[in-house]
N, C-alpha and C positions, 0 to 999 in steps of 0.2 A: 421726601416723598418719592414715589414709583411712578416713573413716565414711562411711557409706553415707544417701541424703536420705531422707524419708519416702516417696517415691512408688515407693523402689528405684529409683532413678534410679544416674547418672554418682557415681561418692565425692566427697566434696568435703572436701579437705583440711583437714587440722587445724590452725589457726594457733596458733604456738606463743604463749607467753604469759611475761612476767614473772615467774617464781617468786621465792620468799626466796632458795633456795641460789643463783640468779644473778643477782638483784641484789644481795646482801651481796658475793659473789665482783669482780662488777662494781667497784664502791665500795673493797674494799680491798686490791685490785689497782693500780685507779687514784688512792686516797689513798696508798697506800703506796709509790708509785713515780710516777708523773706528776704530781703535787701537787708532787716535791722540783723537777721540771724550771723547769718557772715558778718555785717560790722563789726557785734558785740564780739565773736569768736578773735577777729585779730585786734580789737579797738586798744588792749590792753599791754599788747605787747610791744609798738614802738617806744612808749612813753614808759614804762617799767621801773628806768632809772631814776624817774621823775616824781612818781608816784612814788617810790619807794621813801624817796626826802623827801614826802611829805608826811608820810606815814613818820617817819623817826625824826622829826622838826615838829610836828604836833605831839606826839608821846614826850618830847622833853619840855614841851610849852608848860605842860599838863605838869608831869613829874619831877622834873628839874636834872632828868638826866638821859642819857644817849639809849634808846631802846636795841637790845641785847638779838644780835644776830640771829638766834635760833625763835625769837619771838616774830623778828620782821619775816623771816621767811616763812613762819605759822603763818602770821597774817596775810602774807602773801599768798600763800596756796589758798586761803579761803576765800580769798579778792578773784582769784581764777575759778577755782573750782567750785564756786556757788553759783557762776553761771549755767554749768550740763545740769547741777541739781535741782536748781529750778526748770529748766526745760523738762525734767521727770517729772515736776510736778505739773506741769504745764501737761503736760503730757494725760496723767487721770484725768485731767479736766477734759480731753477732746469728748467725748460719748456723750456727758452730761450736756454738755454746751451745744453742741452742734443739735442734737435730738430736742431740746428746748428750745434757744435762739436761731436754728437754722446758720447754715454756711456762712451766708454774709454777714449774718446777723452777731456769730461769733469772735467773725472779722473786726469787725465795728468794736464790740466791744475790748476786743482783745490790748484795741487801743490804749486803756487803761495802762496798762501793763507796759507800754514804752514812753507815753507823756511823763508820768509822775516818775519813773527812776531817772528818765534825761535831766531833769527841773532835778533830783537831789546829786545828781553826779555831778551837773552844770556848777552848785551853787557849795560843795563838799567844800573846796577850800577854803572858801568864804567863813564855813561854818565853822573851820580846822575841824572837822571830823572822819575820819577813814572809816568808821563803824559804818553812816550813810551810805559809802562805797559798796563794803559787801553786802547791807540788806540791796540796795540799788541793783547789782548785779545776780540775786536770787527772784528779783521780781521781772528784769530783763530777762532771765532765761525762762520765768513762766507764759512772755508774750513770746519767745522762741518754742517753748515747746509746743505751744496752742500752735503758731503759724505753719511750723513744720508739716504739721500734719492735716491742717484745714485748708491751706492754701491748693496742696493738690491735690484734696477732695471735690474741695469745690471747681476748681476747674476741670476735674474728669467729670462732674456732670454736668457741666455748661458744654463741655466739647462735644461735636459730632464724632462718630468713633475712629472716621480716619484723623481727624486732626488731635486726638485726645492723647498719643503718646507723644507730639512738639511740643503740646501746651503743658505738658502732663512736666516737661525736662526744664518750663521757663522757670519756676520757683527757683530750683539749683541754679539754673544762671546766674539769678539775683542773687541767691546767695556767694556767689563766685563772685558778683560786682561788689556787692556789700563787705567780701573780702579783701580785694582791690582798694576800694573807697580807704578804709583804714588804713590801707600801707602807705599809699599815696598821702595823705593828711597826715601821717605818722612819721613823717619824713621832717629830720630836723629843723630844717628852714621855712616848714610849712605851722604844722599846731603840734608835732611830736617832739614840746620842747618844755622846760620850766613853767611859760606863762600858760600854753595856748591846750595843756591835756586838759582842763576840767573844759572848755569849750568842746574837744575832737568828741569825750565822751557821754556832752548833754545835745551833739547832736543828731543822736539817735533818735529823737521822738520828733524830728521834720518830718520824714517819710510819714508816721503815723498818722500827726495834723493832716497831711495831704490828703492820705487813704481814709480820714473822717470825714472829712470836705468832700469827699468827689465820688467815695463806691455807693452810698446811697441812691445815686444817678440810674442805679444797674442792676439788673434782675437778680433775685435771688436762684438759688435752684432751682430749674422747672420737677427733676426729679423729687427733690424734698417737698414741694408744694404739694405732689403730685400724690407723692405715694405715703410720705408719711402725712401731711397737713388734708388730704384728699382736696385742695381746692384749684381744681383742674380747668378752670378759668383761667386763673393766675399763670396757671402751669404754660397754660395754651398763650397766652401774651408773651411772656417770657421765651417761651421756643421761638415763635416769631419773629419777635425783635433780635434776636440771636443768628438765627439765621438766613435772616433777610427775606424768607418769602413766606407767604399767608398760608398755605397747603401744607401743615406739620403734622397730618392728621397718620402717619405713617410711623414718629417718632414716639408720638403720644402713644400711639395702639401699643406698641413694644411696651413702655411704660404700663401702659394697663396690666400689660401680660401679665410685666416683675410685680404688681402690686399684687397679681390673685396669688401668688405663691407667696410675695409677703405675708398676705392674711394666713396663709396655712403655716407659715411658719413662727408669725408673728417680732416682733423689733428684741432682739439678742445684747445681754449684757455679757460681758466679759466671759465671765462663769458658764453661761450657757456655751459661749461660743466654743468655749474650751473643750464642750462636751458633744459641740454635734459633730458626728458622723461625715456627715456631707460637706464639711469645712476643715475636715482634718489635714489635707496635704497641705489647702492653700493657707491654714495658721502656720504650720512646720517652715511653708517656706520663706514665708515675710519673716518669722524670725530669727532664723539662718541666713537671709540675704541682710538684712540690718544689722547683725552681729558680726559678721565680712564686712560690711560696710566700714561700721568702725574701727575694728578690730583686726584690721588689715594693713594699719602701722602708718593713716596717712597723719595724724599728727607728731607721730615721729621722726617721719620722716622731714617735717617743717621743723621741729625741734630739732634735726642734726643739720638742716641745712647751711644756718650761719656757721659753726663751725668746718663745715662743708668748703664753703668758699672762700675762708679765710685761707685753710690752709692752700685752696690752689690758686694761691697770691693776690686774692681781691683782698685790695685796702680796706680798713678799718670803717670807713665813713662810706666807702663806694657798696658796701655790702646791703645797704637798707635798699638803694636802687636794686641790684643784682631780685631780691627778694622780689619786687613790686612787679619787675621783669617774670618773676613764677609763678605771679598771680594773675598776670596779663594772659602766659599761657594757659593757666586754668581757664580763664575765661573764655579765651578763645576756642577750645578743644569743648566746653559746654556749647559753645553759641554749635560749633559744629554736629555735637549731639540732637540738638534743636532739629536742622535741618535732617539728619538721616537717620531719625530713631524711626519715622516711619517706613522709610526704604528699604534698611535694613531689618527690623525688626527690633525689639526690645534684647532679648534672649542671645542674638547675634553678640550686642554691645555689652553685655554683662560677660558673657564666656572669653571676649578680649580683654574685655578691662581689666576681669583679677588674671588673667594669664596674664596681660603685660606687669600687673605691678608683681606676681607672682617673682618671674625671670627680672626684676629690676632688684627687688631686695634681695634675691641671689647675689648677685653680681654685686651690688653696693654693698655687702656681708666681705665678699673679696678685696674689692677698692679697696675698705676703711682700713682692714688690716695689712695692704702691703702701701699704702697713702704714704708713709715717711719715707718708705726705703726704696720707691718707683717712682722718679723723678712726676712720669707723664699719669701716675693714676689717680691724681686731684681730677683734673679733667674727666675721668672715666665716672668720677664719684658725681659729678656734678651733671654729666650725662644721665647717670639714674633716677639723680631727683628730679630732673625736668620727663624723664622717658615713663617715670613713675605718676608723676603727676597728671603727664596724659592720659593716663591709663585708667586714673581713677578719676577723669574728668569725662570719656567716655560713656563709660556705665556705673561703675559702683557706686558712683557719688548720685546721679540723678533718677539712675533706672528702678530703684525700688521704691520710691514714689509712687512712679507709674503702676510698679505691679500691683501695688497695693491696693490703688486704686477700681484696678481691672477685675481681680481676683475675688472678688467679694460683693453679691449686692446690695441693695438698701438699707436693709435691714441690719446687716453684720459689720457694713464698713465702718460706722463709729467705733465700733469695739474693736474692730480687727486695726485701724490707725492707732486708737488706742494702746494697744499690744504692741505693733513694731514700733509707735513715738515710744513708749517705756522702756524697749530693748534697745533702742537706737541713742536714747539718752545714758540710761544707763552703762552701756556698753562704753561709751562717750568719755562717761566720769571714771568709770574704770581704767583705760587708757591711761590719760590725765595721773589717777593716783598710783601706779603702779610701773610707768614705764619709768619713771628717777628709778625707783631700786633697780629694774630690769638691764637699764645703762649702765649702771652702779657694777652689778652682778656678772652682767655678760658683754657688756661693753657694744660691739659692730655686732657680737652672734645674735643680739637680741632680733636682727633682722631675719632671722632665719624662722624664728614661730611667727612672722606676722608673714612669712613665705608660704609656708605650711600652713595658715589660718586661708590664705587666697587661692591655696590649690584646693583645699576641701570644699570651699564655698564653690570652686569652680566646677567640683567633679559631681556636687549634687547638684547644680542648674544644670549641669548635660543631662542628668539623671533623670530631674525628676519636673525642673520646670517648662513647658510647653509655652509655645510661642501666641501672644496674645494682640499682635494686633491689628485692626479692622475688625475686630470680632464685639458683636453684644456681650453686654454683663452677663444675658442667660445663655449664651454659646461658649462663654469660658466655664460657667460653672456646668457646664454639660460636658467641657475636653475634662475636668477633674472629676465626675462623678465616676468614672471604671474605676480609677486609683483610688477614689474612695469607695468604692465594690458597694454603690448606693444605685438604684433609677433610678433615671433621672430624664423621660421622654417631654422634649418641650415639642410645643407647637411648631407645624407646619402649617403653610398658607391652607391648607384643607380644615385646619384642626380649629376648634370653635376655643372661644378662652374658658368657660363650661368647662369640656375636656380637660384642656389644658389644666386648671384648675384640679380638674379630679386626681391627674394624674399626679401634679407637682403636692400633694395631699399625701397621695401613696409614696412617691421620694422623699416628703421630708420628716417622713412620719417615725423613721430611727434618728432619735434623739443621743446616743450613748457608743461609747467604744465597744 
């Protein structure tokens, strides 16, 4: 709300604040469902060697003889790669789910999707079956694709607007810890060993049980209540309890606003959204900043790192620590993103991140090829993955959540998560099946297009993305309405919602390119 200064001056608005119900909500939202994303990403690959005799000790159970190399390693890529496939599918599902079940409500369910694969990965060896494994890990990556994208929906509209780009970067954290979690537990003398993988990989659905147990506690969206459900009672409790005080009557009004232009525009499926006018930059850029995202070489760069440190003299066994140690700093350069995404700005931390991972695969393109014959450039190599990794721990990795969130209102952000969880997965599984031949083909130079993939991403956020935060949902789509050569006059404290209304009628009234 708007209080008023001591001199009865101009109001000066109320900055929302941290409460309990929204940081616990925050937290068990994002443990319950983005902590599993990270896990499932590295769960698979301490245990590898482990998993693999199982795979070729059950095929001979079965057949009565040694399953044939080019078979185990088929099998093998489908035990990986049906994970990002399933987050694509996970992925169509957000629009449908969320505009029926609501935010939390899709959360809730999403649950599904890491209980039942944990219970068949937990109990695979038991079964001796490795087929359990890969359906297991295509139904894991459908409760990844759904979390990806709903977890930071939902908390951009529980957040007040200055707190909405910290809360907006917790997901990625968790998925940074749920990273972590796997190396650490992956670790030989922990569960990363013969007896203890089917346990590391059925304990993925704790987090879930948790987040079923405990977010029911906690408001759904006030906005979804509000503007798609119209029951503005609900809406009105829910801001409350959120933000700690009874006078919400200021956050609501803005809500009403977004709802009269909802009506004029009405709730956007995909197709539609592809074709309005007035959303053309903000689609272009969620799917160029997702496609950078991925596509900007950080799972290759985690795929070269073990050979990385072998050659600049870490032991054989010390190497799984050294890893855990890259994951601690991913962790800590998000927890840092956390604290200064609002200081700095969104837009600030993206324009450093792919710069820095830009200038780091440069440089690690150099290392790799002078590595044998430069006693000291192990070291230098080992500097870029870590200098890389901050860099896309900064921004690329957390900050287009945010935007996505920001960029879009009510009506279009199902579809528009939609669209970048699709590109963001897809882009994902792409990497995955294509950087073996790329290593294969070009060896260290393959560094150089995921260089060239982070400058271009970098030179069209200077271009064309505008800085969004502390700003309403209807004040960013007012900085993108000139770039979309759309009007777009929202209200001022003078202007009745009526007007408002008429006007936002006349802006959204160009439906086509």
């Amino acid at each position: 709300m708007a209080k008023e200064n001591e001199d009865g001056g101009k109001p000066v608005e109320r900055r929302g604040r941290l409460t309990v119900v929204l940081a616990l909500a925050t937290l068990i939202s994002a443990f319950g469902s983005s902590f599993q994303y990270g896990y499932n990403v590295a769960v698979v690959n301490s245990p590898s060697v482990f998993m693999k005799q199982f795979y070729n000790t059950t095929y001979m159970g079965r057949y009565g003889r040694p399953m044939e190399d080019s078979f185990l390693t088929l099998l093998w890529s489908f035990s990986v790669s049906m994970y990002p496939l399933g987050g694509f599918f996970g992925s169509l599902m957000v629009a449908p789910l969320v505009n029926k079940l609501g935010r939390k409500g899709t959360l809730l369910f999403n649950n599904i999707f890491s209980i039942v694969p944990a219970v068949m990965m937990g109990v695979s060896e038991i079964a001796k079956s490795y087929e359990i494994i890969i359906v297991a890990r295509v139904i894991v990556g459908i409760c990844a694709g759904l979390s990806s994208n709903v977890v930071p929906m939902y908390l951009g509209e529980l957040s007040p607007k200055n707190l909405r780009g910290a809360l907006g970067v917790v997901p990625q954290l968790f998925i940074t810890v749920g990273i972590l979690s796997a190396q650490v537990l992956g670790i030989r003398n922990i569960l990363g060993n013969s007896t203890g993988w089917p346990l590391m990989l059925g304990l993925t659905g704790i987090p879930a049980v948790i987040e079923l147990v405990l977010l029911p506690f906690f408001p759904e969206s006030p906005r979804y209540m509000l503007i798609q459900k119209g029951d503005e009672k609900t809406a009105k409790k829910a801001l409350q309890r959120l933000r700690g005080w009874e006078n919400v009557e200021e956050e609501l009004e803005e809500m009403r606003l977004e709802e009269q232009s909802e009506r004029a525009e009405g709730r956007l499926s995909v197709l539609s959204l592809l074709s309005q006018r007035s959303l053309r930059w903000q689609l272009v850029s969620i799917i160029i900043m997702n496609m950078g995202q991925q596509l900007s070489g950080v799972n290759a760069i985690y795929y070269y790192a073990d050979s990385i440190y072998a050659t600049a003299g870490v032991k054989e066994n010390d190497i799984q620590y050294v890893t855990v140690g890259t994951g601690a700093v991913n962790v800590f350069m998000t927890i840092a993103a956390v604290f200064v995404v609002e200081a700095s700005g969104r837009r600030l931390l993206l324009l450093c991140g792919f710069g820095i991972c830009c200038a780091a695969c440069v440089v690690l393109t150099v290392a790799l090829n002078f590595q044998e014959s430069v006693t000291w450039m192990p070291y230098i190599s080992i500097a870029c993955v870590i200098i890389y990794v901050i860099g896309h721990a900064i921004g690329p990795s957390p900050i287009p959540y945010v935007v996505t969130t920001e960029m879009f209102r009510q009506s279009a952000r199902p579809a528009a998560f939609m669209v970048a969880g699709s590109v963001h997965w897809l882009s994902n599984f792409t990497v995955g099946l294509i950087f073996p031949f790329l290593e294969t083909g070009l060896g260290p130079y393959s560094f150089i297009i995921f260089s060239v993939i982070c400058l271009v991403t970098l030179v069209y956020i200077w271009l064309v993305v505008p800085e969004t935060k502390s700003k309403t949902f209807l004040e960013i789509c007012q900085m993108f309405a000139k770039r979309n050569k759309v009007e777009l006059k929202l209200g001022d404290g003078d202007l009745s919602l009526k007007e408002t209304k008429e006007s936002l009628e006349d802006a959204l009234r160009v439906t086509s390119f």
